[in-house]
N, C-alpha and C positions, 0 to 999 in steps of 0.2 A: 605557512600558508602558500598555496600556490597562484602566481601570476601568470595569468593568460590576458592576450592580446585576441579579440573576434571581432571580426567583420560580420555586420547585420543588413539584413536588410530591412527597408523602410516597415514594410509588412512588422517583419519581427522585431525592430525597434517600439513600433507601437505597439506590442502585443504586451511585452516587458514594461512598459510606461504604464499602461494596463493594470498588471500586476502588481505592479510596482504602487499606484495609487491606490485600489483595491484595499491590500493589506497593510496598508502604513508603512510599509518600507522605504528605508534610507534613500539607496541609492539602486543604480540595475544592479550591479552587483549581487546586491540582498535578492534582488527581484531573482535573477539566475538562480542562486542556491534554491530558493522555494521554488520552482520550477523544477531544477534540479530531484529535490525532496519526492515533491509529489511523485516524478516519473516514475522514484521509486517503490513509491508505496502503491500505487496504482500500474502500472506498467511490467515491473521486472515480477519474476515467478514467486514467490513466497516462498517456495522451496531452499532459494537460494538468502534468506534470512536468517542470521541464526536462532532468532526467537523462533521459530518456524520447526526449526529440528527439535529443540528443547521439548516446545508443546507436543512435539510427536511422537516423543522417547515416554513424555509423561503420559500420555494415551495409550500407548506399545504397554505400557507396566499395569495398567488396571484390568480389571479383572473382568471379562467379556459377562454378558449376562445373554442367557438364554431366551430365544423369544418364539421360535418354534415357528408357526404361521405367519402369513402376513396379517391373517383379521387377527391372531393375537398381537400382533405388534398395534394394528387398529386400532383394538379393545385398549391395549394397555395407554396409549397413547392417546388417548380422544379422538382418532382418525376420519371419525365416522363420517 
């Protein structure tokens, strides 16, 4: 595990006190990681996921269906 040393400010002290209550977490520490977590799930491209490629390989292999129109996509779909 990696130790880091950060300088906060009052602002972002309470913001992680915050979080930190919020979700029953330990310590800021914990608080950071979920922080951390979220940016990522929210924030960074999903591209860069590798669940993200897998799902995309598995979509790339199925077999395209025809839909011809947009009012047939409409039709087939309940669009109306």
């Amino acid at each position: 595990m990696t130790q880091a040393i950060i300088k906060l400010g009052e602002y972002e002290d309470r913001v992680l006190n915050i979080v930190k209550g919020k979700y029953g977490l330990k310590n800021k520490s914990d608080a950071v990681n979920f922080v951390i977590d979220k940016f990522e799930e929210e924030i960074l491209e999903p591209e860069l996921r590798p669940e993200y490629i897998k799902k995309a390989k598995r979509i790339m292999k199925q077999k395209a269906i025809k839909i011809g129109t947009l009012a047939n996509l409409r039709k087939r779909y309940n669009l109306d």
